[in-house]
C-alpha positions in Angstrom: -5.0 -1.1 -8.4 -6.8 0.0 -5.1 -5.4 0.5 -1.9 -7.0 -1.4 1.2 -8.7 0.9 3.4 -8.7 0.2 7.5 -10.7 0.1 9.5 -9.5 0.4 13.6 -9.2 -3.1 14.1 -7.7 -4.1 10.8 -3.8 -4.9 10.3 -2.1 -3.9 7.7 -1.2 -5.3 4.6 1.9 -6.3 3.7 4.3 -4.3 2.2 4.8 -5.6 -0.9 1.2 -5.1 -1.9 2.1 -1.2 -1.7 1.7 0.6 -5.1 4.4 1.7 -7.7 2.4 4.9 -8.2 2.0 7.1 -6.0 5.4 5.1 -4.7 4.8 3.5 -1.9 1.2 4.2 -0.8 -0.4 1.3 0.8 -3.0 2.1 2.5 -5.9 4.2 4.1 -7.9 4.9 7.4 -7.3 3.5 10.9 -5.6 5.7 13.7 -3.1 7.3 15.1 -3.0 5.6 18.2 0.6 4.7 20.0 -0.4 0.7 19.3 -1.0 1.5 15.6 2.0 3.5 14.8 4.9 1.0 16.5 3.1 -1.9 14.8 3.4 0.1 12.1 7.4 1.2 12.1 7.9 -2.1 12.9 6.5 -3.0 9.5 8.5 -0.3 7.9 5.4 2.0 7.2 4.5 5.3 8.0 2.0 8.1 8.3 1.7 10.9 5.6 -1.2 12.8 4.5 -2.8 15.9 4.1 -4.7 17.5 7.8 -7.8 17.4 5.4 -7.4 13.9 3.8 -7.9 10.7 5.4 -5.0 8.9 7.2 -2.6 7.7 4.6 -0.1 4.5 5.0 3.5 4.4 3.2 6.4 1.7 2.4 8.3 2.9 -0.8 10.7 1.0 -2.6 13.3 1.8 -2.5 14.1 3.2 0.8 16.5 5.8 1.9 18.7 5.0 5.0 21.7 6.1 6.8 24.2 3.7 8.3 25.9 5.7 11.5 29.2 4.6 10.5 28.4 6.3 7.1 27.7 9.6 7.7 29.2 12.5 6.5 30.0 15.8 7.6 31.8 18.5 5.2 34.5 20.0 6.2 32.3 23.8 6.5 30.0 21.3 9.1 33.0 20.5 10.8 34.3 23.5 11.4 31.0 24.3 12.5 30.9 21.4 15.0 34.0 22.4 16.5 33.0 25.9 17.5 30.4 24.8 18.8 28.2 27.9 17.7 24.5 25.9 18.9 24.2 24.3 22.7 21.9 20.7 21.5 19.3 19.6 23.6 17.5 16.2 23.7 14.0 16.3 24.9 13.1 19.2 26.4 11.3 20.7 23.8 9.3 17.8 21.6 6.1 19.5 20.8 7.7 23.0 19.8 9.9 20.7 17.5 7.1 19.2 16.1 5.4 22.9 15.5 8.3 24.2 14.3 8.9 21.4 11.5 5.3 22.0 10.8 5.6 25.6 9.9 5.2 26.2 6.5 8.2 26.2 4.2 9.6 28.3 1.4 7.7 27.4 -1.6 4.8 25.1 0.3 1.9 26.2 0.7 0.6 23.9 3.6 2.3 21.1 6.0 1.6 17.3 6.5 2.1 17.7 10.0 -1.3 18.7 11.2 -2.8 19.0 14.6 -3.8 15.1 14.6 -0.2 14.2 14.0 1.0 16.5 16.8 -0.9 15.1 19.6 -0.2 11.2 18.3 3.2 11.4 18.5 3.8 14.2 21.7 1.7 10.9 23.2 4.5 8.3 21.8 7.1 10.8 23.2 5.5 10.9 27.1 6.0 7.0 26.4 9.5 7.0 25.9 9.5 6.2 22.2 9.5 9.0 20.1 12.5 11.9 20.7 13.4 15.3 19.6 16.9 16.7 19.3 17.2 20.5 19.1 19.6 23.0 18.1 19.5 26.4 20.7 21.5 29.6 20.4 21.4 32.4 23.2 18.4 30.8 24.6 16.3 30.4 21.5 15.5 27.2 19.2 16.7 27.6 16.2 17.2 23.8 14.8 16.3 20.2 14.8 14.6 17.0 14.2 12.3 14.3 16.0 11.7 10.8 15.4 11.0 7.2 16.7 13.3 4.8 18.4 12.6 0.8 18.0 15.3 -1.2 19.1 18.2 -0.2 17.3 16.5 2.1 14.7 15.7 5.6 14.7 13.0 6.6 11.9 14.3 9.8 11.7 10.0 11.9 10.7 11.3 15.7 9.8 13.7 18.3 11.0 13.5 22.2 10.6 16.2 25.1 10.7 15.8 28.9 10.9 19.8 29.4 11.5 22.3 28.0 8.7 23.1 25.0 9.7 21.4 24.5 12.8 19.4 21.2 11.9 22.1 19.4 9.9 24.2 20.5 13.6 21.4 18.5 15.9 21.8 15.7 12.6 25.0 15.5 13.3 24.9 14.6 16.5 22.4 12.0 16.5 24.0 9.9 14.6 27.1 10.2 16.8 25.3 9.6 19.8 23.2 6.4 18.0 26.4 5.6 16.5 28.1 4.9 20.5 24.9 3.5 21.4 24.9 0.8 19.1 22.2 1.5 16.6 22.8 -0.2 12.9 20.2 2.1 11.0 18.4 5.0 11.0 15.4 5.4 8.5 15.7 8.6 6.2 12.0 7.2 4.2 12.7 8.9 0.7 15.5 10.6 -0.7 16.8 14.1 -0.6 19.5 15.4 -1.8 20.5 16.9 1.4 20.4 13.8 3.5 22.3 11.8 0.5 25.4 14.3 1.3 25.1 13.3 5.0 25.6 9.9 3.5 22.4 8.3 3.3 21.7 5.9 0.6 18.8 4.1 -1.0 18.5 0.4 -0.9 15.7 -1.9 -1.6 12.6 -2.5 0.3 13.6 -5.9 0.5 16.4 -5.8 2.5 15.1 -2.9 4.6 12.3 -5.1 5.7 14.7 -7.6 6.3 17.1 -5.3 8.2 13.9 -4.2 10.3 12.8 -7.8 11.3 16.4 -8.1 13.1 16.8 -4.7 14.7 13.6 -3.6 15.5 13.2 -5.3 18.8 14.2 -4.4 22.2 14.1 -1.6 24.6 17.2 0.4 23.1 16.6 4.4 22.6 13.7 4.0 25.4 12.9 6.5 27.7 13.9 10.3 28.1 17.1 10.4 26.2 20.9 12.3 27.4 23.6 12.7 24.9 26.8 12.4 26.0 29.3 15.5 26.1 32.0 14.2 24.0 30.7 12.8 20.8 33.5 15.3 19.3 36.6 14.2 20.5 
């Protein structure tokens, strides 16, 4: 089976015509641009590909989520929490975030998160949709994660730590803070075995679609973001 290719005006397919293997790959082409990508999370599809590859679309099934009044945090994370060993920010810092989770990991020999990704979504970021929340220690980062807010979803993209701990620290918060604002989901795209022991879970495409059509409007999460000092207590 083929995948459709886009072309700048075209919309995309729906998701159910995404393939089994590779999981989830729909389609091809298009842009980056801030209209393409919303319509796109909107849809439950996302951006992943190579720098050198053309522009590839995703919506596996199934999907990994995390419900904010699911997570979980170990009682090591805890006690990390509570000494409060990382000061988090909430952007100030989106492009070195982005950098940072684009660095090349142990064992990986390259990143997704090229150059064209980069400028796309430090553009959705100066529009109030896209956010990074960072982990600093004695005036360095040293943690964190960014992502997209639609309504009351955050599509959580990729998160990076050079401290133990730091990332699943900035994690932590985030959902807390989505958690008092009201959000109902936040989109973890394909499992890992460290989000599952946060507390994410894989359900069905199905009903994440569905979930998506009811929360994915509105202006919640817009803007700069401030967390609020006692998500803790």
């Amino acid at each position: 089976m083929k995948i459709q290719l886009l072309g700048k005006q075209d919309p995309f397919p729906p998701v159910t015509a995404a393939l089994s293997y590779p999981d989830g790959l729909l389609a091809a082409g298009a842009d980056l641009s801030p209209q393409r990508l919303l319509s796109a999370y909107r849809m439950g599809i996302f951006p992943w590909f190579s720098p050198e590859d053309p522009i590839l679309w995703w919506s596996p099934d199934p999907r990994l989520v995390l419900f904010p009044e699911n997570l979980k945090i170990s009682r090591s994370l805890r006690k990390t929490l509570k000494k409060g060993e990382f000061e988090i920010r909430v952007d100030t810092s989106f492009r070195k975030v982005m950098e940072a989770c684009a660095a090349p990991r142990r064992g990986e020999a390259g990143t997704w998160i090229g150059k064209e990704m980069i400028e796309a979504y430090s553009i959705l970021h100066e529009m109030g949709h896209s956010h990074s929340i960072e982990s600093w220690r004695e005036g360095e980062l040293v943690g964190g994660l960014y992502g997209i807010a639609l309504g009351r979803v955050f599509f959580g993209e990729s998160m990076f730590s050079r401290q133990s701990d730091a990332s699943k620290v900035a994690f932590a918060h985030l959902v807390l803070q989505l958690r008092r604002w009201g959000f109902r989901m936040i989109d973890c795209q394909v499992r890992t075995d460290h989000l599952v022991s946060l507390g994410a879970t894989e359900i069905p495409r199905s009903q994440f679609s569905a979930l998506l059509g009811m929360l994915v409007e509105g202006e919640t999460g817009k803007g700069k973001w401030r967390f609020d000092h006692d998500l803790l207590e």
